[in-house]
N, C-alpha and C positions, 0 to 999 in steps of 0.2 A: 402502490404495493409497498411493504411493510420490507427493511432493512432484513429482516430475516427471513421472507417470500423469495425478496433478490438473492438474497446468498443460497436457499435452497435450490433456487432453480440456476445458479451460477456451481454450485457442487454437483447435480446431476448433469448441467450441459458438462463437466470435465468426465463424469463417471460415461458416459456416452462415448466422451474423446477416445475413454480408455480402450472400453468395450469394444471400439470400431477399429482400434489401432490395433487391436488384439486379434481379432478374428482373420483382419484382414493382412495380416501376419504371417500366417499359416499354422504349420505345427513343427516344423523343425527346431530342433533344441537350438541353433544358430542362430534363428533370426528374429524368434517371436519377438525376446526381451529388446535387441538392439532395434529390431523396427517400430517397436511401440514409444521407444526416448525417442524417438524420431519426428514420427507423428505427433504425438504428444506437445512437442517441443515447435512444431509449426502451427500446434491447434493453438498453442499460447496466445501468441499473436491475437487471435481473435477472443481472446476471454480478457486480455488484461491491457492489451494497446501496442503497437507498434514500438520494437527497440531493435539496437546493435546487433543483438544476440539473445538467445533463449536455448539453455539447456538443460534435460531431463533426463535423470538414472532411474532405475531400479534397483535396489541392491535386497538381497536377501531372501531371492524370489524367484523358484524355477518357473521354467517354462510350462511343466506343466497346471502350476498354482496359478501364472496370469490366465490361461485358457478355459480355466475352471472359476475365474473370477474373483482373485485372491490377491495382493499386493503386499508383502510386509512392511518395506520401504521405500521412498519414491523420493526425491530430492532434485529440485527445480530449482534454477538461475536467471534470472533474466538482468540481461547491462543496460543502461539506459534508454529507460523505456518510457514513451510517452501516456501515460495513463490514461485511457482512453482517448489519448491525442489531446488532454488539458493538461494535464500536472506532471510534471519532469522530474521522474525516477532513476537514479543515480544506480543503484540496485537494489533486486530482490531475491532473496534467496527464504526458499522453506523447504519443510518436513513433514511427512504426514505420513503417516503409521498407519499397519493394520487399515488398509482400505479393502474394502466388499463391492463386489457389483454384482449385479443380477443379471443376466437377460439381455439380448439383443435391444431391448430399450431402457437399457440401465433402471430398473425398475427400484431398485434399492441400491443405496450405498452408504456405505459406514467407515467412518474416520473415525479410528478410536482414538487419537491422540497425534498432535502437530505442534511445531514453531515455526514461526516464520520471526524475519529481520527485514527493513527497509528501511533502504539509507538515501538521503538528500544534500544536497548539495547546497550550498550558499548561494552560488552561482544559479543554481535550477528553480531555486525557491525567490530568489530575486525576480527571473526576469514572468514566475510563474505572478507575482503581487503586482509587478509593475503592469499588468495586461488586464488583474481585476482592478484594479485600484489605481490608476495610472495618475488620477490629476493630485495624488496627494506624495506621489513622490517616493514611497515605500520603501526601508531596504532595511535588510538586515546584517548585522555582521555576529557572525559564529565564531565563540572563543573557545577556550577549557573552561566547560563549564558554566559559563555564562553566556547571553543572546543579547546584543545591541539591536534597538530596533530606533529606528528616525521616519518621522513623513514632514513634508511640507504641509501644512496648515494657513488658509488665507483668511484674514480679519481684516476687514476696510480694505480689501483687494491686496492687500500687503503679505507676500506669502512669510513666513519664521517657521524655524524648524523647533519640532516635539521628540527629544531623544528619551532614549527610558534603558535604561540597562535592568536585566530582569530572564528570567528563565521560561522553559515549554513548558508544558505541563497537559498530560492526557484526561481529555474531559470526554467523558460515557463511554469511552473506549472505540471513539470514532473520528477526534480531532484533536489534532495540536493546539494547544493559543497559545499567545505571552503573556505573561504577568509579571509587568510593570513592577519596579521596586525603586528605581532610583530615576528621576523624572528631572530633564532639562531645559527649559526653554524660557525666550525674551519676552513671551507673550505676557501682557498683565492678566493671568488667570490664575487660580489656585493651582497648586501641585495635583490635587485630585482630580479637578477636574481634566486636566491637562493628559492625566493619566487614563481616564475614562474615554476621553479621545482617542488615544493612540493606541488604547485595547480594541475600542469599537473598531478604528478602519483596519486596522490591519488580520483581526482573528475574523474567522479561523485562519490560522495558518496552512492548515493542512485540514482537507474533511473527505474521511471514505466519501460518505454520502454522495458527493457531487460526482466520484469516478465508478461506484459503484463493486467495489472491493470487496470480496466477502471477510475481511477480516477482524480479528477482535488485536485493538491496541492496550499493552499493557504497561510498559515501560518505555522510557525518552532520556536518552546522552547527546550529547553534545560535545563535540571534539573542535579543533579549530577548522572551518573550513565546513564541516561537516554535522547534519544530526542523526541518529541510527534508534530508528524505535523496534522493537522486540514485543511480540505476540503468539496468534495463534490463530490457525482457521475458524470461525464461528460457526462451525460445524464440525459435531464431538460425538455425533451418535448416526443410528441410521436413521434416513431420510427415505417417505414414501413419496415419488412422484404426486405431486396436486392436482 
């Protein structure tokens, strides 16, 4: 199935959550809204991987718009979350506007506009390379601004290390990599090549694809410690069940 088959049918299982969390709500002005962040906020779990904590608002949005299928603003957190039970999610937080649903089987639903943020860890994305990639040694260090990246490399059974100071950079809007810009190592090999190494084993860094995220990445900072990329749901219109 095609990146945006998964996201469409990952946007209807949540528009379903909604629907289900709503009905099953009742109609009191009380408790629809509070028991739908509720629900919602336990359906996560199952859409996006097992964390800390997961928490969902509504704002701007009476009780009788959610019963009628209507959402103005919605606003979701989740604290370290295992992505899919692979990739170690430090946090997530988004927005999504203007949501529509249809129908007891969410037959339609429309996001007219979203951001989301998702932040990693040094720490999380370390021991996340060390488990794909483990016999070369991987790690990175996160500064202001710039990415250290190091692996062990073995020639004649002799392991030396490939350092590269160099930054992330968003490629299709679905993966992190690093690119290499200042390259260290004992090895007799050229700079390039040395560099085309330590690009290969360790990118992607980060790839929806593998955890199955419907999201579109846009931009990538880097703080010490930490990276925080900035997007959007890839899903900006309404959606017909397939």
């Amino acid at each position: 199935m095609t990146h945006g088959g998964m996201a469409r049918r990952w946007w209807l299982g949540f528009a379903l959550a909604l629907v289900v969390a709503t009905v099953s709500s009742g109609c009191s002005t009380r408790i629809v809204r509070r028991n739908a962040e509720k629900r919602l906020a336990r359906r996560l779990e199952e859409f996006l991987g097992p964390a800390e904590k997961y928490r969902v608002r509504i704002y701007g949005t009476t009780d009788a718009q959610l019963v009628a299928g209507r959402v103005r603003r919605l606003v979701f957190e989740g604290y370290r979350i295992l992505a899919r039970g692979v990739l170690p999610v430090e946090y997530l937080w988004g927005e999504l506007r203007e949501i529509r649903y249809v129908g007891g089987e969410a037959e339609l639903l429309e996001i007219r506009d979203s951001d989301l943020a998702v932040e990693f860890s040094e720490a999380g994305l370390n021991r996340y390379l060390r488990e794909h990639h483990g016999r070369y040694q991987p790690e990175l260090t996160v500064l202001d601004g710039t990415v250290r990246a190091t692996i062990l490399y073995r020639i004649a059974g002799t392991p030396a290390p490939i350092a590269a100071v160099g930054r992330l950079v968003v490629v299709d809007h679905q993966r992190l990599d690093f690119r290499a810009e200042q390259v260290e190592t004992p090895l007799p090999i050229h700079p390039d090549s040395a560099r085309s190494l330590l690009e290969e084993i360790v990118n992607p860094i980060v790839d929806l694809r593998r955890i199955d995220w419907p999201l579109r990445l846009d931009t990538v900072r880097v703080e010490q410690g930490r990276i925080m990329v900035h997007g959007s749901a890839t899903v900006r219109q309404r959606l017909e069940r397939e």
